[in-house]
C-alpha positions as CSV (number, residue, x, y, z in Angstrom):
1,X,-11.6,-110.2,-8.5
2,X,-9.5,-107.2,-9.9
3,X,-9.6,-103.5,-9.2
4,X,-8.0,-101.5,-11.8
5,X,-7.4,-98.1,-10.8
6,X,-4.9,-95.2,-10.9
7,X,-3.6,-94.7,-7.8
8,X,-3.7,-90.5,-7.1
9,X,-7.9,-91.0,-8.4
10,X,-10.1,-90.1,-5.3
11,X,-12.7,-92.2,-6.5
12,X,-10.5,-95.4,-6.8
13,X,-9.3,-94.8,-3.7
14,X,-12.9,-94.8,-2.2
15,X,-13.3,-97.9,-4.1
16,X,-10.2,-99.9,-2.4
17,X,-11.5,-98.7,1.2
18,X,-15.3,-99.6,0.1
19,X,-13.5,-103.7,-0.5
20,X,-11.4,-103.3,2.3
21,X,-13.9,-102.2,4.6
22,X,-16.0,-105.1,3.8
23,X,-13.1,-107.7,3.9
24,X,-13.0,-108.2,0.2
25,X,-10.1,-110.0,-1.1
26,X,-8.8,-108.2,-4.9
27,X,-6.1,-108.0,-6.8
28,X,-5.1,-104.7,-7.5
29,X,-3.8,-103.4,-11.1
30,X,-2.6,-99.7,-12.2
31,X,-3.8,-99.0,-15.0
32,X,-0.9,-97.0,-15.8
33,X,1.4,-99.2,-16.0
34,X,-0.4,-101.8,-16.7
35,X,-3.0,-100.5,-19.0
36,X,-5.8,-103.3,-20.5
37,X,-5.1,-104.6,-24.0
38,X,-7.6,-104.5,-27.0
39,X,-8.8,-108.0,-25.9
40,X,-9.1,-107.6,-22.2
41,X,-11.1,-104.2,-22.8
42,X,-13.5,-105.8,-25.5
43,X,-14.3,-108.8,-22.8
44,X,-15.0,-106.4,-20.4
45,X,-16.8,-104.0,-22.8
46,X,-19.4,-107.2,-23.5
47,X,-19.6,-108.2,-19.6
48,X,-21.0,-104.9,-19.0
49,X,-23.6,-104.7,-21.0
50,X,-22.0,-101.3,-21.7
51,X,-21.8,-99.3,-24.7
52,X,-18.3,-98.8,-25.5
53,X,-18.8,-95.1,-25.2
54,X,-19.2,-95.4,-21.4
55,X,-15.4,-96.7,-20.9
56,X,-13.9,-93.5,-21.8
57,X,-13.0,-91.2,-18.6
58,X,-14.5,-88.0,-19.8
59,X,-13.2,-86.0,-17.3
60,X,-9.6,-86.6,-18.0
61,X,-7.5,-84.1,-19.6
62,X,-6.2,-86.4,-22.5
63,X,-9.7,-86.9,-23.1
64,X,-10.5,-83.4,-23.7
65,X,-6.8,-82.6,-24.9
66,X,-8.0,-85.6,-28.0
67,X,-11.2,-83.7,-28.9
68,X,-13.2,-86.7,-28.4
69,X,-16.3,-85.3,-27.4
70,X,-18.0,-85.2,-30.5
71,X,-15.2,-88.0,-32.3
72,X,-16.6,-91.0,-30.3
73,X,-20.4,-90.5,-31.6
74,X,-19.1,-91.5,-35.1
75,X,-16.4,-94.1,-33.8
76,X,-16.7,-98.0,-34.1
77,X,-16.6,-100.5,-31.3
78,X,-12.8,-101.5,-32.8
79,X,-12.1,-97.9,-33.2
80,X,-13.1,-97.4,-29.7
81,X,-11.3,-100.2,-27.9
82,X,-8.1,-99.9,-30.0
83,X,-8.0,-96.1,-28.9
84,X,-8.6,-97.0,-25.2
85,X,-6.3,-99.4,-25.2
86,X,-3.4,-97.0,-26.3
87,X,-3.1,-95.3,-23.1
88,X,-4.6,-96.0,-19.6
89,X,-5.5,-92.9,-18.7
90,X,-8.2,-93.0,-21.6
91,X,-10.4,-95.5,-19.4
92,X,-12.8,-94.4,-16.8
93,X,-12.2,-96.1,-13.0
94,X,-12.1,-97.7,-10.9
95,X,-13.1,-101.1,-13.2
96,X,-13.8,-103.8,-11.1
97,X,-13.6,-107.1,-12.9
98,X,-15.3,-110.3,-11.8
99,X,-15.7,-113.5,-12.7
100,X,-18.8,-112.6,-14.7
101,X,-19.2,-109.0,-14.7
102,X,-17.3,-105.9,-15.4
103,X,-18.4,-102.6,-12.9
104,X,-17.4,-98.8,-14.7
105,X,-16.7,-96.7,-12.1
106,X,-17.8,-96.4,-8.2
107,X,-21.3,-96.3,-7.4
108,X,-21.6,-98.1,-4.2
109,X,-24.9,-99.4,-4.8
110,X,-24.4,-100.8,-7.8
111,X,-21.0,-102.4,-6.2
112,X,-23.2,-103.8,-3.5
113,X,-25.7,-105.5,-5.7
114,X,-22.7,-107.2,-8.1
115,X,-21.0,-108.4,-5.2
116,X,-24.3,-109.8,-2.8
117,X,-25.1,-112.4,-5.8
């Protein structure tokens, strides 16, 4: 299992201790440095069961600094991805990857549920 997370985000942070707390073994990734690639986000993209829409970190400032509000209503999934893939900070987090699944973001009961079964 991967965590991919930036490491000054309060939520990802919550996220590692929620793992940690629980004895959860992960590999961690910044997504900074070490930001997904077109393919990686388009596997993960289909093991969510996510619209593409829902990867973008809305709340960031590149977000808002891109005007992409209103832009990602009339994007494509492959204009989607290959934007998201262009810079890190694009993606909301934490992403927790599994084996099978693909979690956007912390909600602890929705972390609980993936990882029980």
């Amino acid at each position: 299992m991967t965590i991919i997370c930036y490491p000054r985000c309060s939520t990802c942070r919550k996220a590692q201790a929620y793992l940690e707390e629980r004895g959860i073994a992960y590999t961690y990734r910044d997504i900074k440095t070490q930001r997904p690639t077109q393919e990686e986000l388009a596997s993960y993209i289909d093991r969510s069961g996510l619209e593409p829409r829902r990867f973008f970190n809305t709340s960031g400032q590149l977000y808002r600094d891109l005007g992409l509000k209103d832009r990602v209503k009339e994007m494509s999934r492959e204009e989607i991805i290959a934007l998201l893939a262009t810079d890190g900070m694009l993606v909301k987090r934490p992403l927790l990857v599994t084996g099978e699944r693909v979690l956007v973001g912390f909600k602890e009961a929705e972390w609980e549920a993936c990882l029980r079964g």
